[in-house]
GUKE-367527 format. One record per residue (C-alpha): x, y, z; residue number from 1. Coordinates in pm, 1 decimal, m for minus. Example, Ala and Ser with C-alpha at 12.3 -4.5 7.8 and 13.67 -1.06 7.14 Angstrom:
BEGIN
<r u="1230.0" v="m450.0" w="780.0" num="1"/>
<r u="1367.0" v="m106.0" w="714.0" num="2"/>
//
This chain:
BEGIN
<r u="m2555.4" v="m1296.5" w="m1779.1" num="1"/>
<r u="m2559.3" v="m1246.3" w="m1385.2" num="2"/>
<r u="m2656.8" v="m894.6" w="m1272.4" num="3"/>
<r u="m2367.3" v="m720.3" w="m1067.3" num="4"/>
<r u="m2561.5" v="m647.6" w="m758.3" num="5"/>
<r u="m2443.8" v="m378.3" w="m504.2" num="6"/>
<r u="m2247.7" v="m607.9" w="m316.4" num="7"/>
<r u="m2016.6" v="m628.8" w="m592.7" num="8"/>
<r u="m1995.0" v="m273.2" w="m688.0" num="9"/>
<r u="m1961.9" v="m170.0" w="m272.7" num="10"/>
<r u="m1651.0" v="m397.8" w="m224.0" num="11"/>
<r u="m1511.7" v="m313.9" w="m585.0" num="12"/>
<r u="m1479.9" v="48.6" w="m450.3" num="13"/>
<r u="m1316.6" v="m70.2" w="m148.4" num="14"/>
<r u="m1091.1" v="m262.6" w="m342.1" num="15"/>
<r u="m1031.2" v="40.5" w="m534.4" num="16"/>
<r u="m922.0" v="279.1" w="m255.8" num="17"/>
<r u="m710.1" v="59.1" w="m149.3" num="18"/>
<r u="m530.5" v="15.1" w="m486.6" num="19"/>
<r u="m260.1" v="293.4" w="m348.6" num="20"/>
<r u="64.1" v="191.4" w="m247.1" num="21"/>
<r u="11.4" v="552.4" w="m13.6" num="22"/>
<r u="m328.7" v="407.2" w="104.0" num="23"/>
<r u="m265.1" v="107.7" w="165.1" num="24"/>
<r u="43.8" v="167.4" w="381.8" num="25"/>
<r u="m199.3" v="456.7" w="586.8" num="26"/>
<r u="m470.8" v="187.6" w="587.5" num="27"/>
<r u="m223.0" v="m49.9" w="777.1" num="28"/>
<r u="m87.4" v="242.0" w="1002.5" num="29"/>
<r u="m419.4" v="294.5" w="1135.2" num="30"/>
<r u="m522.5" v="m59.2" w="1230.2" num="31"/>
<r u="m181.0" v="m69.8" w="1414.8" num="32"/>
<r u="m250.4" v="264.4" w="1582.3" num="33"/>
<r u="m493.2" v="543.0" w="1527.7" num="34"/>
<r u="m322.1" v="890.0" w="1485.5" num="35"/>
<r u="m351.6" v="1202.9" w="1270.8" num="36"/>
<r u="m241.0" v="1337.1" w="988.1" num="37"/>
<r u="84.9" v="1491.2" w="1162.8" num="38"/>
<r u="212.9" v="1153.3" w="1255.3" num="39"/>
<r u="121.9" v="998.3" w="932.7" num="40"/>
<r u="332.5" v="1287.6" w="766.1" num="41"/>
<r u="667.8" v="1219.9" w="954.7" num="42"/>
<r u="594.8" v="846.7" w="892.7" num="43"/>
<r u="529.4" v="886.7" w="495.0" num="44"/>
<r u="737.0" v="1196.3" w="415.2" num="45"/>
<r u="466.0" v="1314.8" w="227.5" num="46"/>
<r u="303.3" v="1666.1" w="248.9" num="47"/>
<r u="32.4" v="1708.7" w="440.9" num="48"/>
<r u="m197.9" v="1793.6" w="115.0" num="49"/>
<r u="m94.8" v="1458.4" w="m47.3" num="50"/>
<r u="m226.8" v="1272.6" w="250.1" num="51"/>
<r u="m538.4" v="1478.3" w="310.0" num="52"/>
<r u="m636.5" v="1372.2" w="m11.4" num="53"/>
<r u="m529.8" v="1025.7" w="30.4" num="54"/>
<r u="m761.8" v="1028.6" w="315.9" num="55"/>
<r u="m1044.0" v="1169.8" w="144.3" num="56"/>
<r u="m1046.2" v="914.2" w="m97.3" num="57"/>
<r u="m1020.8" v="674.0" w="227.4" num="58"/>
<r u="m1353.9" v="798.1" w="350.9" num="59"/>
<r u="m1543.7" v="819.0" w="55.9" num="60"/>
<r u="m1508.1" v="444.0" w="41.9" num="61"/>
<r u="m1629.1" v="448.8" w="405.7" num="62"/>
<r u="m1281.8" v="255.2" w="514.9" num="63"/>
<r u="m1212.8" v="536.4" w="766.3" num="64"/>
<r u="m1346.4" v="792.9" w="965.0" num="65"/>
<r u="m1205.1" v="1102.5" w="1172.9" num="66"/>
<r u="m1265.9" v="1186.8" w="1555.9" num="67"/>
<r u="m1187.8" v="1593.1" w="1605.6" num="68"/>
<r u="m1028.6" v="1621.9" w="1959.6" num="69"/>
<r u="m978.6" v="1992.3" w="1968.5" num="70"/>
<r u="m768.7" v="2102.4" w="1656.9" num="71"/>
<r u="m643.7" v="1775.7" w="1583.5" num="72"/>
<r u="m827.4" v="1502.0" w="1373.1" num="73"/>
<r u="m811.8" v="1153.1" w="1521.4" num="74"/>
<r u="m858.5" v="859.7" w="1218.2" num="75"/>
<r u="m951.9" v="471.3" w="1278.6" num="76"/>
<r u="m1037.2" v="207.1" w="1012.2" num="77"/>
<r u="m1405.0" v="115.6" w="1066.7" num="78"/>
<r u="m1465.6" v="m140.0" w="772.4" num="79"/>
<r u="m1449.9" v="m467.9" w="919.2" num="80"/>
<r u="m1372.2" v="m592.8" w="541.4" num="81"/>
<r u="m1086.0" v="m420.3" w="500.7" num="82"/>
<r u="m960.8" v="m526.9" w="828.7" num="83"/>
<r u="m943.4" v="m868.8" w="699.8" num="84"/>
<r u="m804.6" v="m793.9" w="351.9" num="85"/>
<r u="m526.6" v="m596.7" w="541.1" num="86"/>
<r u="m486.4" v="m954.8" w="741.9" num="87"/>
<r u="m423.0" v="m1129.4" w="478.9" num="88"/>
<r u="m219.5" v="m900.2" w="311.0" num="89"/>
<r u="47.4" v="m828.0" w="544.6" num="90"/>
<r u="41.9" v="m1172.5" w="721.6" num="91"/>
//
């Protein structure tokens, strides 16, 4: 039997954080246009806790990171991969 090599196990975990209807939808709100948490709020209707941990989960996987500018955090998606998934998803 083939070895699962870290490759596989990397962009399983991807694929995993992703698996959110929540994450997914931030995932493609960020590509469109950085923003923070605030904005993503009004736009989900979701308390600010809920997406914090959304986000969390988000970069763990290494999909996104966040840019402080003063008291506000600023996120981007910086996984090329996921990128393209979200391409070819929402085509």
């Amino acid at each position: 039997m083939m070895e699962i090599s870290k490759d596989y196990n990397g962009k399983s975990e991807i694929l995993k954080a992703l698996a959110h209807p929540v994450r997914l939808c931030i995932v493609k709100g960020l590509i469109e246009n950085q923003c923070n948490v605030t904005k993503m709020q009004e736009c989900l209707n979701l308390p600010q806790s809920t997406i914090s941990q959304h986000l969390g989960k988000l970069k763990a996987a290494g999909i996104i990171e966040g840019e402080r500018n003063g008291l506000e955090i600023c996120y981007k998606v910086i996984n090329e991969d996921v990128r393209k998934i979200m391409k070819v998803l929402f085509e």
